[in-house]
PLY file of the C-alpha trace (Angstrom):
ply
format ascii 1.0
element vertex 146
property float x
property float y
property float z
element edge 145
property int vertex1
property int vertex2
end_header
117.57 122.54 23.64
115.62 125.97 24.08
116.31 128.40 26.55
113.58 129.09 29.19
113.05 132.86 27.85
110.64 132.29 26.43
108.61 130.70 29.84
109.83 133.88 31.38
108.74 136.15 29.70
105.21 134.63 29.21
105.19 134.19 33.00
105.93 137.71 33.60
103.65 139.22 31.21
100.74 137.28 32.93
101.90 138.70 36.29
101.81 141.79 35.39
98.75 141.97 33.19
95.24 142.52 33.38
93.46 140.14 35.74
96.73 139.79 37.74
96.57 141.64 41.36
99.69 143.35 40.11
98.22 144.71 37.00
97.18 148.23 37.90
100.98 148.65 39.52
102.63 147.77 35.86
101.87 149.92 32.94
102.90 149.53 29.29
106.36 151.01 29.47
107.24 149.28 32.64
106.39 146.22 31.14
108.55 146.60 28.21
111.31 147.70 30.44
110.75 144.28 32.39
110.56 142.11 29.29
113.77 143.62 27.86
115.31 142.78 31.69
114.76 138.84 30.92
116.54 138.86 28.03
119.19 141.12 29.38
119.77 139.59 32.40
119.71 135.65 30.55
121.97 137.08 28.03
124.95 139.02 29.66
127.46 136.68 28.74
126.58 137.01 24.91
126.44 140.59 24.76
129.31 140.83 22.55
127.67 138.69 20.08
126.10 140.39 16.89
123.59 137.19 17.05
121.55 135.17 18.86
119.95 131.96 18.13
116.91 131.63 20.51
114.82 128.19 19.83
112.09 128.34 22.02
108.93 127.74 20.00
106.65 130.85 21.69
108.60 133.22 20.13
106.45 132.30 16.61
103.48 132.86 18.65
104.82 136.25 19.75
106.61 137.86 17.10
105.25 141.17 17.87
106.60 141.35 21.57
110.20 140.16 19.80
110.31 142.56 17.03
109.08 145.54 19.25
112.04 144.43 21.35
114.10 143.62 18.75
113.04 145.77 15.23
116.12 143.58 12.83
115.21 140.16 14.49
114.75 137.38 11.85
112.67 133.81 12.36
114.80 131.05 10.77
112.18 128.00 10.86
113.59 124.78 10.26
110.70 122.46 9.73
109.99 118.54 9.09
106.55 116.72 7.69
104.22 116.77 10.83
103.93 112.99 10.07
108.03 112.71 10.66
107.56 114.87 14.20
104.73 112.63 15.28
106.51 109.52 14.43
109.98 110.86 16.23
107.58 111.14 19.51
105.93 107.90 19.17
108.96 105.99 18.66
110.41 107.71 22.37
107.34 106.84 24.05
107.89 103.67 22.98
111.07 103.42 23.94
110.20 103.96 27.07
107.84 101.79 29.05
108.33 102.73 32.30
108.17 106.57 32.35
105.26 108.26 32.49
105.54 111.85 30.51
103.75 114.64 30.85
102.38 115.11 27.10
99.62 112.95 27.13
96.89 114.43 29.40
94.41 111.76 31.26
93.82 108.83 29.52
95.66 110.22 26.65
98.29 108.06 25.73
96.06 104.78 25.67
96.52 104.31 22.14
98.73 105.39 19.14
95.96 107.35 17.78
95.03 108.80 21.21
98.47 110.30 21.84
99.05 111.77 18.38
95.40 113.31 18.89
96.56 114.56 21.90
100.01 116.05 20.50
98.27 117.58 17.95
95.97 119.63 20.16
96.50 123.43 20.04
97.81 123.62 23.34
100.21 120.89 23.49
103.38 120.49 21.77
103.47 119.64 18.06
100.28 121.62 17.47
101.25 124.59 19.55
104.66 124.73 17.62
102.47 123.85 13.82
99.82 126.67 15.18
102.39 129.44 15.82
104.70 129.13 12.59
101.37 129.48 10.95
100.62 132.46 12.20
104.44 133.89 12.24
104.64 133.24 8.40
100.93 133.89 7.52
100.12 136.38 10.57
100.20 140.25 9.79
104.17 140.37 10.76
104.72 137.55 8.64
106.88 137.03 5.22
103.94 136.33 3.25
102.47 139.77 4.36
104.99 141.92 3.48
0 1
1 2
2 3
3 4
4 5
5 6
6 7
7 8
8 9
9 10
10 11
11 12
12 13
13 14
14 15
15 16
16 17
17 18
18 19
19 20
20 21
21 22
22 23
23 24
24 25
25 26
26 27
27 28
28 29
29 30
30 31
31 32
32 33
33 34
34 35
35 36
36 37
37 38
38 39
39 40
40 41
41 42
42 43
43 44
44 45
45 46
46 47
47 48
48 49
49 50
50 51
51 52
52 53
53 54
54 55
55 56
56 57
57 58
58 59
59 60
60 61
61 62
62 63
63 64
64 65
65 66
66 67
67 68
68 69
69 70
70 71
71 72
72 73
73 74
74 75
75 76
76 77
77 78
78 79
79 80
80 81
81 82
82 83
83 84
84 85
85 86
86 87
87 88
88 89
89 90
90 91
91 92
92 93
93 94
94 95
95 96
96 97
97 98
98 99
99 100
100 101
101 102
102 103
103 104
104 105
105 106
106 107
107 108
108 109
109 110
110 111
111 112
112 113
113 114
114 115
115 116
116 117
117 118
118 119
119 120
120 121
121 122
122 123
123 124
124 125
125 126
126 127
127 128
128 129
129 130
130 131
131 132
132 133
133 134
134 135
135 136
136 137
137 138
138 139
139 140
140 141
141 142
142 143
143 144
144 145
């Protein structure tokens, strides 16, 4: 399971940032001040921990909000063959008939090829996840970059 940080923050950030009524209220420090608040607030019990294990998948996609936040945090990415993801989703659709999920947009989950299309989109959950390791490992902040 991943924690819902990662939703929170993201949500924030858009609430306070441009195009947002709110924006001109917020600037940059305040912002980092209420980012480092989520994780502050989520993670009072822990704070005698030297380490965290956060899963949520965004925080690939923003590594440079984490390691402004955090300059010694470390992406551990435990990764299967796409094929092997896309098959574990199939066979829980599958396994069940009667519930209609919310990762296949309209129309989407017609077919087996339809729904892995569909997964695979950037802004849905296998391709989102695919997208942002790539750019985590190969991005500017990334191990291959350094």
């Amino acid at each position: 399971m991943t924690s819902p940080v990662g939703a929170l923050v993201s949500g924030l950030v858009a609430q306070v940032s441009a195009g947002s009524e709110f924006a001109t209220m917020v600037d940059g420090e305040q912002r980092r001040t209420l980012v480092r608040g989520i994780f502050d607030a989520y993670y009072h019990r822990e704070h005698e921990k030297a380490v965290i294990f956060d899963t949520n998948r965004h925080w690939c996609a923003k590594l440079n909000l984490v390691l402004e936040q955090f300059p010694s945090a470390k992406v551990i990415a435990c990764v299967r063959n796409v094929a092997w993801v896309m098959d574990s989703f199939e066979r829980l659709y599958r396994a069940n008939p009667y519930e209609h999920t919310k990762l296949f947009a309209n129309g989407g989950r017609s077919t087996v090829q339809s729904r892995l299309e569909g997964l695979a989109q950037h802004d849905n959950v296998v391709g989102f996840a695919w997208a942002a390791l790539r750019e985590a490992y190969y991005g500017p902040l990334g191990v291959c970059c350094q």
